[in-house]
C-alpha positions as CSV (number, residue, x, y, z in Angstrom):
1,X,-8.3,-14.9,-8.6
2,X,-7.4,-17.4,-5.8
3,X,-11.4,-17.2,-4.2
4,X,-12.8,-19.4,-6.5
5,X,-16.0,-21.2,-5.4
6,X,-14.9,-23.3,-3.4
7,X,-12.7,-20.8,-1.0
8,X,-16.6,-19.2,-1.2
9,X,-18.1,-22.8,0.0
10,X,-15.7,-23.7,2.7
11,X,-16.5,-19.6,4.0
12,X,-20.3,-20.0,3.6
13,X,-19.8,-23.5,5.8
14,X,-18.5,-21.4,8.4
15,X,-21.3,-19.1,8.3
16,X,-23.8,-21.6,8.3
17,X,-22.2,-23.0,11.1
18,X,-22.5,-20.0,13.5
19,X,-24.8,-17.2,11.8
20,X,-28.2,-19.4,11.1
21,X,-30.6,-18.4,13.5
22,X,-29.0,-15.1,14.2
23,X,-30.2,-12.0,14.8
24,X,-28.7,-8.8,12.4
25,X,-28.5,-5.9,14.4
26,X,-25.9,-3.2,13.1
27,X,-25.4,-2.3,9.6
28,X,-22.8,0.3,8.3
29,X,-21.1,1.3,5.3
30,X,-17.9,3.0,5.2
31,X,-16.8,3.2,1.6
32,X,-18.9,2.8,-1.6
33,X,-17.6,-0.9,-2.0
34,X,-18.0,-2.3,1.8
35,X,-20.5,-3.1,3.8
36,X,-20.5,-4.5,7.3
37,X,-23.3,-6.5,9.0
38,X,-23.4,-7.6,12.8
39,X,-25.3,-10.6,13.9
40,X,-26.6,-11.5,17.0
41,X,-25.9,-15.8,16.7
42,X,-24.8,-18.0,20.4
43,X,-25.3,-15.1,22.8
44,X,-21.8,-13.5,20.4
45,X,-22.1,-10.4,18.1
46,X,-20.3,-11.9,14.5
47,X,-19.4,-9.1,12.1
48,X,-19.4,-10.1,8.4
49,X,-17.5,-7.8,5.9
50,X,-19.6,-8.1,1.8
51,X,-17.0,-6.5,0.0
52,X,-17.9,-5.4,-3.9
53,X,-14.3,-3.7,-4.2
54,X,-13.1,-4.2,-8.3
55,X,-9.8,-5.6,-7.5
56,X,-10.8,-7.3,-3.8
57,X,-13.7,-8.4,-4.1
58,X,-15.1,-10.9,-0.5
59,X,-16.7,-12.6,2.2
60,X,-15.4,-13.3,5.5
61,X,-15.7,-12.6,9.0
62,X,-14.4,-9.3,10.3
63,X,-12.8,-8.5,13.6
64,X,-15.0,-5.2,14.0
65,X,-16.6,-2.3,11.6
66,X,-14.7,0.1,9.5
67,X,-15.5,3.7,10.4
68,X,-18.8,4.7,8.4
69,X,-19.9,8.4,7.0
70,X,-21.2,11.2,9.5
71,X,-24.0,10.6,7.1
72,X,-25.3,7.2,5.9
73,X,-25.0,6.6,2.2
74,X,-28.9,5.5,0.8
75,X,-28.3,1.6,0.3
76,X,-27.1,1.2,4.3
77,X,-30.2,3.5,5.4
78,X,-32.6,1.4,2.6
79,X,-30.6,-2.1,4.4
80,X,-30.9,-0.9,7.9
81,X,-34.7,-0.4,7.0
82,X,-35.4,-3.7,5.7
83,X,-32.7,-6.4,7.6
84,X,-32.0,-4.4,10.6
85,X,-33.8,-6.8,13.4
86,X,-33.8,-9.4,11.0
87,X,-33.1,-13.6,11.6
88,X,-30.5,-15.0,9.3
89,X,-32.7,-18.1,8.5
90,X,-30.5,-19.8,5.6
91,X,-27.5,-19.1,4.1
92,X,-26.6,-20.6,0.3
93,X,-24.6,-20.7,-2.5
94,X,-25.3,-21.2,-5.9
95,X,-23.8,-24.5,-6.7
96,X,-20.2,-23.4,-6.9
97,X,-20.7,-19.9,-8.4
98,X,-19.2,-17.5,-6.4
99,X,-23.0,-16.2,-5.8
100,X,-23.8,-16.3,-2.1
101,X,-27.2,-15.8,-0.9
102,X,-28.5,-14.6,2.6
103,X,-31.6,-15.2,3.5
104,X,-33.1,-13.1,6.5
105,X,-36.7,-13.0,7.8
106,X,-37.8,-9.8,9.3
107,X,-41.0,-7.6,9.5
108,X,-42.6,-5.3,7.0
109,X,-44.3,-1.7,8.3
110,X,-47.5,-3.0,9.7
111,X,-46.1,-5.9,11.4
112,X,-46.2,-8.9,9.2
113,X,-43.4,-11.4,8.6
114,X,-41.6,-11.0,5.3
115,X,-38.5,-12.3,3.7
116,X,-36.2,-10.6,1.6
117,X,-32.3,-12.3,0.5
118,X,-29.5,-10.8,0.3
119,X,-27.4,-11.6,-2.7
120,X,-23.9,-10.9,-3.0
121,X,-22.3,-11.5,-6.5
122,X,-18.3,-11.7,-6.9
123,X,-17.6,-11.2,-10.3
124,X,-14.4,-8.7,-10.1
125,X,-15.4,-5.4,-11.5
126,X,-18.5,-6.7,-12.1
127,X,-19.6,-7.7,-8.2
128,X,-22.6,-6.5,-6.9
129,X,-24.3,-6.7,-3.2
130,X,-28.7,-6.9,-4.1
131,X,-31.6,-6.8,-1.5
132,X,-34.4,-8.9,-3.4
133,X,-37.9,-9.2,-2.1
134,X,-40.3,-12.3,-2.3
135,X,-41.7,-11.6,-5.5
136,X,-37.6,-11.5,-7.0
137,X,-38.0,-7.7,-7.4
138,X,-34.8,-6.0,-6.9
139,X,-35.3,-3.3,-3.6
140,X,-31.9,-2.2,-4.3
141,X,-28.6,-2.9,-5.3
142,X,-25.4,-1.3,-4.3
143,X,-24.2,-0.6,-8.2
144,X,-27.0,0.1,-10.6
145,X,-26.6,-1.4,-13.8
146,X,-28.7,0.5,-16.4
147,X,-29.9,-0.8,-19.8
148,X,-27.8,1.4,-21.5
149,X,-24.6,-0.6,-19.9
150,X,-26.0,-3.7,-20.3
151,X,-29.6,-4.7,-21.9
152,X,-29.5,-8.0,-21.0
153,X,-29.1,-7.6,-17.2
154,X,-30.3,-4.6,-16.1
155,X,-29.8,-4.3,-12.4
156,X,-31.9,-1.4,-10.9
157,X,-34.7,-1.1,-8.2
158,X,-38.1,-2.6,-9.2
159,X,-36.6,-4.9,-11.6
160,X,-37.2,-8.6,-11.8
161,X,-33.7,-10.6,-10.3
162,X,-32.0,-12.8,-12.6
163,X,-28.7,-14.5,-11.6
164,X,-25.7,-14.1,-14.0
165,X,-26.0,-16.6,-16.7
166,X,-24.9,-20.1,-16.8
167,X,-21.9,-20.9,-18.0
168,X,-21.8,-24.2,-19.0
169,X,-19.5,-25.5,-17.0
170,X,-20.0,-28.8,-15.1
171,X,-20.0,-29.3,-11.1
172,X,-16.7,-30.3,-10.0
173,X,-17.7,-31.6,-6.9
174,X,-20.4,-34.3,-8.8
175,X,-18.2,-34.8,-11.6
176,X,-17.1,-38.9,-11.7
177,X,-13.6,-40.9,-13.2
178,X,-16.4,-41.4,-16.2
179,X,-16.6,-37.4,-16.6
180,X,-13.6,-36.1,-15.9
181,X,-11.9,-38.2,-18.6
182,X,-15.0,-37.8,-21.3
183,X,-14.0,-34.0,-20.7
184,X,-10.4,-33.5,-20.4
185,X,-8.3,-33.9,-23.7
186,X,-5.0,-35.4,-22.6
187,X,-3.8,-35.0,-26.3
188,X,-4.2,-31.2,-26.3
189,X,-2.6,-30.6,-23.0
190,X,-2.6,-27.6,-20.7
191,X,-4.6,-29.8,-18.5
192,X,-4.8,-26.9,-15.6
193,X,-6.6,-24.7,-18.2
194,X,-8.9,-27.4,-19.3
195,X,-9.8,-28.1,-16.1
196,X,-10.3,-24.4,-15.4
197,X,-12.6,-24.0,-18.4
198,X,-14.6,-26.8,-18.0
199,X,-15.3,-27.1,-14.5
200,X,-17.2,-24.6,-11.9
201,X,-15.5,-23.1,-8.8
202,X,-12.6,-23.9,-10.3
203,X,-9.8,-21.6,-10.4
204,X,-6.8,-21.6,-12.3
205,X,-4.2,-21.7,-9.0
206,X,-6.4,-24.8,-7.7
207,X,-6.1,-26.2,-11.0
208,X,-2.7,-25.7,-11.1
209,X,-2.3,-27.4,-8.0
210,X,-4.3,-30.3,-9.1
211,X,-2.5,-31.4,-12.2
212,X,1.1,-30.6,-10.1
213,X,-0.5,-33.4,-7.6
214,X,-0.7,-35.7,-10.3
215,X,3.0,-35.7,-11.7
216,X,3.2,-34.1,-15.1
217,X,-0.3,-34.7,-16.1
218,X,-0.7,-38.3,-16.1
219,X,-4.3,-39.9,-17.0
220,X,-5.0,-42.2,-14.3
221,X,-3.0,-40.0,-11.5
222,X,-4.5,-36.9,-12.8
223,X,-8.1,-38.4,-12.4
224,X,-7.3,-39.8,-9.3
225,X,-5.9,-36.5,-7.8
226,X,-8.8,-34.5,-9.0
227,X,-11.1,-36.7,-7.7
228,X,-9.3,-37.2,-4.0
229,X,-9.2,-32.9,-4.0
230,X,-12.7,-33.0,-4.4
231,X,-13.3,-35.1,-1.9
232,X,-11.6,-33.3,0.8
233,X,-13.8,-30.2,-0.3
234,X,-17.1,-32.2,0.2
235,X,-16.1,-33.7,3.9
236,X,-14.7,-29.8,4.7
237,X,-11.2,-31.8,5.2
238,X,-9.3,-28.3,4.3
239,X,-5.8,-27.0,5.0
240,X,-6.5,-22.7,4.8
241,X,-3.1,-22.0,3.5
242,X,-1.3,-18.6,2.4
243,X,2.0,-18.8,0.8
244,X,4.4,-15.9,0.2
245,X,7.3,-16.2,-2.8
246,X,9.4,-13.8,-3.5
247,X,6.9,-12.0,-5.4
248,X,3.4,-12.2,-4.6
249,X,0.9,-14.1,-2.3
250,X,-1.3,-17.2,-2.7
251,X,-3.9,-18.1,-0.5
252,X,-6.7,-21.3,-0.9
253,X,-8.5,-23.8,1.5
254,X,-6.5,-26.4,0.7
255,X,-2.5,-27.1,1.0
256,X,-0.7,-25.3,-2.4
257,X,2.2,-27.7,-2.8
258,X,3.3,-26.6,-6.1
259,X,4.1,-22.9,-5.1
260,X,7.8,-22.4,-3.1
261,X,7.5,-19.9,-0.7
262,X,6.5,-19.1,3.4
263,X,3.7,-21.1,4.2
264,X,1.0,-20.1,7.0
265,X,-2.1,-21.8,7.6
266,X,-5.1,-21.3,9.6
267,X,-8.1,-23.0,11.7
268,X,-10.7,-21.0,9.6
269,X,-11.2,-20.2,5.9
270,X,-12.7,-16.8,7.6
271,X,-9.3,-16.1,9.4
272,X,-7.2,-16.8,6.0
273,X,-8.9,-14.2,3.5
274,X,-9.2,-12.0,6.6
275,X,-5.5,-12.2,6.9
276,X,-4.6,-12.4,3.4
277,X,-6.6,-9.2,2.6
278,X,-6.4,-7.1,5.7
279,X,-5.1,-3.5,4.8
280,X,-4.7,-4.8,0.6
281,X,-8.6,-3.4,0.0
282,X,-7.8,0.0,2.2
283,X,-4.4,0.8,0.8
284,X,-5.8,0.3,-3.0
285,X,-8.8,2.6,-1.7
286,X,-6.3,5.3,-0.4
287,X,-3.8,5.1,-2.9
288,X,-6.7,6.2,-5.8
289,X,-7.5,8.7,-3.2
290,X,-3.5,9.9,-3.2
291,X,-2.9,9.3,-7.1
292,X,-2.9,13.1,-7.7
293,X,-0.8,14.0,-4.8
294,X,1.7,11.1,-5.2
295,X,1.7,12.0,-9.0
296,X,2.4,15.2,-8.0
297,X,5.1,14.8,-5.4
298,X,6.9,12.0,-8.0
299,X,7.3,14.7,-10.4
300,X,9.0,17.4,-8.5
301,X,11.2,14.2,-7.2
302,X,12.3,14.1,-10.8
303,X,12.6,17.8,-11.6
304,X,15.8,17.5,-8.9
305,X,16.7,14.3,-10.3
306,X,16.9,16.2,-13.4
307,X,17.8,19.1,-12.0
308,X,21.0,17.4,-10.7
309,X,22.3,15.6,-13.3
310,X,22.0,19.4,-15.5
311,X,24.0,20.8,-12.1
312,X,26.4,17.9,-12.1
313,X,27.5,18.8,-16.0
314,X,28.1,22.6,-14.8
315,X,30.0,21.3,-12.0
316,X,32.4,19.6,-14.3
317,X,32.7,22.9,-16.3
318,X,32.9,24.8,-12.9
319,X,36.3,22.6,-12.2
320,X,38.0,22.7,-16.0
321,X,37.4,27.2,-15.2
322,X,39.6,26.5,-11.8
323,X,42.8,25.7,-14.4
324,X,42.5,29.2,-15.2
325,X,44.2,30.4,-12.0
326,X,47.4,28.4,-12.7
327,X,47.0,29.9,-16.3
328,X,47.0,33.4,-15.2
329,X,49.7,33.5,-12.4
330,X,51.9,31.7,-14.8
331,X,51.3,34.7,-17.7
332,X,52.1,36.7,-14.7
333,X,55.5,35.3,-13.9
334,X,56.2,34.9,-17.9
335,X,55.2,38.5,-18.6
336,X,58.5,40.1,-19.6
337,X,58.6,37.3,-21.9
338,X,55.3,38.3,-23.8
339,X,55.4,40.6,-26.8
340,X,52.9,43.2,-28.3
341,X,50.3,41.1,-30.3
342,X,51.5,37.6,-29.5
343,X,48.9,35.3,-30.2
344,X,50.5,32.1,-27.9
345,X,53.1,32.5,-25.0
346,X,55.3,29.6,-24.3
347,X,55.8,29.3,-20.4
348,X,57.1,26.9,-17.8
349,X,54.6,24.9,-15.6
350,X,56.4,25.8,-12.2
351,X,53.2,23.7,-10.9
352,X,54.5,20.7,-12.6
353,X,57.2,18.9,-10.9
354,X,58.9,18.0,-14.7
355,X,58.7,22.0,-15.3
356,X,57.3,21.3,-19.3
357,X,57.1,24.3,-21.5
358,X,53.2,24.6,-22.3
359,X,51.9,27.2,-24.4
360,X,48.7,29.9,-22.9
361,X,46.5,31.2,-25.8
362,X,46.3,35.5,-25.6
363,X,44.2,37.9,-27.2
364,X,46.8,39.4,-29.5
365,X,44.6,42.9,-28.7
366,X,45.3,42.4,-25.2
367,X,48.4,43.5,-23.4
368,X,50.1,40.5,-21.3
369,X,48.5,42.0,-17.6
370,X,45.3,41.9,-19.4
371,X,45.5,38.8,-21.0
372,X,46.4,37.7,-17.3
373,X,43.2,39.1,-16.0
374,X,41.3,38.0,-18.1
375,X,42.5,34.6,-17.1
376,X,41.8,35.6,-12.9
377,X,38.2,36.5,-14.2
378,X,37.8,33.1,-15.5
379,X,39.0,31.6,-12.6
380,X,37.2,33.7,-10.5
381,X,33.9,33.1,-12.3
382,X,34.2,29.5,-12.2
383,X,35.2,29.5,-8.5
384,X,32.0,31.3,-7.9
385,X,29.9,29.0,-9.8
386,X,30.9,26.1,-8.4
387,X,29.5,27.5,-5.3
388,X,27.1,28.0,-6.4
389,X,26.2,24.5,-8.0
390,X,27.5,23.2,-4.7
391,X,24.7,25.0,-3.0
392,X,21.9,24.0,-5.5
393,X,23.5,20.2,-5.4
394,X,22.9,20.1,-1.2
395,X,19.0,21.8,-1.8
396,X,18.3,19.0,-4.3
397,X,19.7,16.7,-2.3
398,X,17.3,17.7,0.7
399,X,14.3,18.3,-1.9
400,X,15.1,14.5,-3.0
401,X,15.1,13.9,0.8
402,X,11.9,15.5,1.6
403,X,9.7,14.5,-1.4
404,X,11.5,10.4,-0.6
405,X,9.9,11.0,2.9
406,X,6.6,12.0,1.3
407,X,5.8,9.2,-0.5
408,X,7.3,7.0,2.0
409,X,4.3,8.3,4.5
410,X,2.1,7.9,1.4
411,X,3.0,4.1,1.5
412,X,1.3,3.4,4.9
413,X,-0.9,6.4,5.0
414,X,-4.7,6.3,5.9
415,X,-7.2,8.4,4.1
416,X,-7.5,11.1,7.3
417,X,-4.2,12.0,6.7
418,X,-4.1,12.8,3.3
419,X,-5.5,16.1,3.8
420,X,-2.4,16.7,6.7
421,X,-0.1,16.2,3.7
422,X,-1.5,18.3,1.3
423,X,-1.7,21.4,3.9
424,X,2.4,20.7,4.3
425,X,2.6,20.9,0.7
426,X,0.2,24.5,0.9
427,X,2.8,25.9,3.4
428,X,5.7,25.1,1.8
429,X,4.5,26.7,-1.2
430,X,4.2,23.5,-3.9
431,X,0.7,23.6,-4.4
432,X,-1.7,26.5,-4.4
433,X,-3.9,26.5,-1.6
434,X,-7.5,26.2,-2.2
435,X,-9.1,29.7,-1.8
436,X,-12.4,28.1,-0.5
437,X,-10.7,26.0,2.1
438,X,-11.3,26.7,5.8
439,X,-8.0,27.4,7.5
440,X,-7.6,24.9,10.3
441,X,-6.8,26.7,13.8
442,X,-2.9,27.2,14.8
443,X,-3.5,24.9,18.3
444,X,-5.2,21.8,15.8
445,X,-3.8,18.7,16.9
446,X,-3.8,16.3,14.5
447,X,-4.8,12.2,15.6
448,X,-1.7,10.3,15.9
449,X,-1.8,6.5,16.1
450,X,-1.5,4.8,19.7
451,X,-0.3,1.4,20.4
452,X,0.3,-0.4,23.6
453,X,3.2,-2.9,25.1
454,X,2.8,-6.2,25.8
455,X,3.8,-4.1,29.7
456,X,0.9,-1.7,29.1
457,X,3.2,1.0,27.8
458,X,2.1,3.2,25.4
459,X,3.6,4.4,22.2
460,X,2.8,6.8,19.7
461,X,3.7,7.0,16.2
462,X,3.3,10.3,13.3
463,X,2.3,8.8,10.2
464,X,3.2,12.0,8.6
465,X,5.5,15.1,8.8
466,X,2.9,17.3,10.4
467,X,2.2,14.6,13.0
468,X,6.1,13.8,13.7
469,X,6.7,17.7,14.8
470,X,3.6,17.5,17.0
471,X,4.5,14.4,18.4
472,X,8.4,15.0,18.9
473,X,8.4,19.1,19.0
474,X,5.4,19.6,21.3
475,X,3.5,16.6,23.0
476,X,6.4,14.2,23.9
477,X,8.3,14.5,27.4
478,X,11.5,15.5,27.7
479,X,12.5,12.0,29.2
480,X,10.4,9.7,26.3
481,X,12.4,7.8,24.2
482,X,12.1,8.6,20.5
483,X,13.0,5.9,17.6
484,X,13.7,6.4,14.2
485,X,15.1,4.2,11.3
486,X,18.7,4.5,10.9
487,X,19.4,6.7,7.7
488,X,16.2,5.5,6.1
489,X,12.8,7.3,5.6
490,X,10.2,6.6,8.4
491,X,7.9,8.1,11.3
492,X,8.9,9.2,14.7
493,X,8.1,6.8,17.5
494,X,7.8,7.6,20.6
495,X,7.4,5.5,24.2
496,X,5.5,7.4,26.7
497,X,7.5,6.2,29.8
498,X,11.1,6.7,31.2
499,X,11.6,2.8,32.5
500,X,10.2,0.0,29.9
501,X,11.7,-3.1,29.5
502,X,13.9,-4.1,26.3
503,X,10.6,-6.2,24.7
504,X,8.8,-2.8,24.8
505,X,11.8,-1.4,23.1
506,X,11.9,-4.1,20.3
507,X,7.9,-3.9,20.0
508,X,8.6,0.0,19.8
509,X,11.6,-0.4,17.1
510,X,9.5,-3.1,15.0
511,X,6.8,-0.2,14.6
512,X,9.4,2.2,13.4
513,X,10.6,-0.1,11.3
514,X,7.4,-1.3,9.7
515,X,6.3,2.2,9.1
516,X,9.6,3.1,7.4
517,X,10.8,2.8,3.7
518,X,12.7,-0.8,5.2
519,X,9.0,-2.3,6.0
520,X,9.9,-5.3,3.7
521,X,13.7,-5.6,5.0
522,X,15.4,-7.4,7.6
523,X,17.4,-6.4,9.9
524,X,16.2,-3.0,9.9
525,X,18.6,-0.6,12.6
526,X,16.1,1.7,14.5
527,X,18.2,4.4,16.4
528,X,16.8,5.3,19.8
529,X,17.5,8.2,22.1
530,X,16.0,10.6,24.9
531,X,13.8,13.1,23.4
532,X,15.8,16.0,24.9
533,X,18.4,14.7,22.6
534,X,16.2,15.7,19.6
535,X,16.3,18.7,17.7
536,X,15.1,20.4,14.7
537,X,17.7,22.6,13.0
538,X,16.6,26.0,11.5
539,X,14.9,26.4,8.6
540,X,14.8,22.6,7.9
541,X,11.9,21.1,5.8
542,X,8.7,19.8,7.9
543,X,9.7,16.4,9.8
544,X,13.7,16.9,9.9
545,X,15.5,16.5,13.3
546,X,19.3,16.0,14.1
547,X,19.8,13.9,17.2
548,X,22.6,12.4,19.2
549,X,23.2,10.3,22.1
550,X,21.8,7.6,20.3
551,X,21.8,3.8,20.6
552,X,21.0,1.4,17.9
553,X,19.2,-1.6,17.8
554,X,18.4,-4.4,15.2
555,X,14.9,-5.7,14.2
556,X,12.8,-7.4,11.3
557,X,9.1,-5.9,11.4
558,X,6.5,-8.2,11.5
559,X,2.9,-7.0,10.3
560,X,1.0,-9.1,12.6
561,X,2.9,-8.2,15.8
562,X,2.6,-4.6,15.1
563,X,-1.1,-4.8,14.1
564,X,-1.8,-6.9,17.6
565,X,-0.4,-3.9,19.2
566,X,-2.3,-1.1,17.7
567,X,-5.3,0.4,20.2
């Protein structure tokens, strides 16, 4: 992972710098993973986000608090009761470990001053967030790790604290010419995983970086480079970078010159993993949350996938039956021609502008008018059943449609509207509803999300298809301007005004845009029209509208610009 110790360092410098001496007083916990502390530091309230998330695992500054539980879960009320009122009074890291330490005097119940540290441990799956007391008992710890999962660190209340064990790995940030070259093998090569192995806070993108510095691995550049990296990290001399290929994302606190890609880079180690994991954490969270119902809505995509390719064959079949009409009117112009208990009737295809003699095969049991019926009912049964196919071809097509839209809102849905999503599934009868369920009330509106101009306009979007018919059937004026992606699955946008000025319009098309199934593209084209212009047809699936009077304009969404919008 790219927060190695010293992204960790270069943070923890930054806390140092404006938390010591502060005061904590808010503490909440929105998921089992996250938990949020507030501190009171240079007359400023400074959130800090300890994040124990498998996959995202972090520390950095947070613009504000995620929305916590009606109820608290135990380890925030058991924090709350022991840090809450607190003074952050140091704040360390072990060596460069990605082990970060907090610690906070406060008071104990009768009034006497007592330390405790909070110790956050980012080992991937393995993280954990631990209150420790004086005495190194663990008061908690926001995973319990019995014996029977590991016997030689067992993490549970009352236990003795030990850190993780050591490695054997040297400081990089101490290490000499004298040790780096006693250590590194030059003969073996992979000098980036050498480095990785032998060295803490080391991960393997910086050492990538560091050996690509030093030209193909040279000794004395090599050295030199990992020694000139090293000090930059000692003097704080860093370059917070992200850089975005056409693959994936990179971030570090210094400058990654041996990735290609869009480079960004920041005042604050804080503002980069902010940036770089903003939404990644809550999406993952969601998206476990949705597994069933995406898994779900992915197969019944497929069944019409399926379903049409089957209908596509009988299609085929449904056009060779259509022949049969030529067949039987010519037996019906030939007929004086046909004889009792022919077998094959040699005819002229009138239809054919060479007039070729073909040959019809009969039922030798048949007379020649039945033998020409029976040709009509062919026809006639194929004709019908290419209507019908026709039919089931345009409802896969919409089923396709609809379930597309589906997982297109699942993309950029939050966890509150999950729920919305699986009602619309109840009611249109692909899932059972769930006897024990309370039925919501007919008038329920649901929360749409509300964003305002750079003019102080406001616009609101439905994240789902539920939310888009309250927004566009019921709560939008007649005169509001609705967007919509061109021809592409998205939410309905709407600006709450009749005069706005074209950026309002851009800002409005780059949120349709961004929550659309083009939120990667370019150049997306977002149609835009009054909402009397904006109907939905009659019996159409949840979310579907016809418009027209539309104009189109051209935009390429931009996360940060819609975020910055976003009330």
């Amino acid at each position: 992972m790219s927060y190695d110790g010293f992204v960790l360092r270069a943070v923890l410098h930054e806390w140092q710098e404006t938390l010591t001496g502060g005061r904590v007083t808010k503490i909440k916990q929105p998921t089992t993973t996250d938990i949020y502390l507030t501190v009171r530091a240079g007359g400023r309230n400074h959130t800090i986000l300890f994040s124990i998330h498998p996959s995202f695992a972090r520390l950095h500054f947070s613009p504000g608090m995620g929305e916590g539980p009606a109820e608290p879960p135990m380890f925030c009320r058991m924090l709350r009761k022991n840090l809450e009122g607190g003074f952050v009074r140091a704040i360390e890291q072990d060596g460069l470990e990605r082990i970060a330490t907090l610690h906070i005097e406060g008071t104990n119940e009768i009034g006497d001053r007592e330390n405790k540290r909070l110790v956050v441990e980012l080992m991937g799956k393995h993280s954990n967030l631990l209150l420790i007391d004086k005495e190194d008992r663990i008061v908690d710890c926001m995973k319990h790790v019995p014996p029977s999962i590991n016997r030689y660190r067992t993490l549970l209340p009352g236990r003795t604290y030990e850190a993780p064990p050591d490695q054997g790995k040297r400081n990089a940030l101490e290490a000499t010419e004298e040790t780096v070259l006693r250590t590194l093998d030059f003969n073996q090569g992979k000098l980036d995983r050498q480095l990785f192995q032998n060295f803490t806070g080391m991960s393997p993108l910086l050492a990538k970086e560091i050996v690509h510095r030093a030209s193909i691995g040279q000794r004395e550049r090599l050295v030199n480079g990992f020694l000139q990296v090293m000090e930059a990290m000692k003097r704080f001399e860093l370059q917070p970078t992200i850089v975005r290929d056409a693959k994936k994302e990179f971030f570090h606190v210094i400058d990654l010159t041996h990735v290609d890609g869009e480079k960004k880079t920041f005042d604050s180690s804080n503002d980069m993993i902010y940036a770089f994991y903003e939404g990644k954490a809550d999406r993952d969270r969601i998206k476990q949350q949705a597994f069933d119902l995406e898994r779900f809505i992915r197969n019944h995509r497929d069944k019409n996938e399926k379903k049409l390719e089957k209908l596509k064959e009988t299609a085929e079949s449904a056009e060779e039956g259509l022949e049969n009409q030529k067949l039987g009117e010519l037996l019906t112009a030939h007929m004086h021609t046909i004889r009792p208990g022919d077998s094959v009737a040699e005819v002229t295809d009138y239809y054919d502008e060479q007039a070729p003699t073909i040959q019809i095969d009969l039922d030798p049991e048949k007379t020649a008018a039945d033998n020409a019926q029976a040709y009509f009912h062919r026809y006639n049964k194929a004709k019908n059943a290419r209507k019908a196919v026709e039919k089931q071809r345009r409802n896969a097509h919409r089923e396709i449609e609809y379930f597309d839209s589906l997982l297109q809102q699942l993309d950029s849905i939050e966890a509150k509207d999950i729920a919305e999503i699986r009602d619309e599934l109840e009611e249109g009868g692909y899932l059972k509803a769930k006897s024990t369920k309370k039925r919501k009330k007919k008038n329920h509106k649901p929360a749409l999300d509300q964003y305002e101009s750079s003019e102080g306009i406001e616009i609101l979007v439905g994240k789902n298809n539920k939310q888009n018919e309250y927004l566009t059937g019921r709560l939008a004026r007649r005169t509001d301007t609705w967007l919509h992606t061109k021809n592409i699955p998205g939410s309905h946008v709407v600006i709450r005004a009749e005069d706005f000025s074209d950026d309002t319009l851009s800002e409005a098309a780059q949120i349709a845009a961004y929550y659309s199934k083009a939120r990667e593209s370019g150049s997306v084209p977002v149609d835009y029209t009054l909402i009397r212009h904006v109907r939905k047809p009659n019996g159409a699936k949840p979310g579907f509208v016809t418009y027209d009077e539309q104009k189109t304009v051209f935009v390429t969404p931009e996360g940060e610009t819609v975020r910055a919008l976003r009330q």
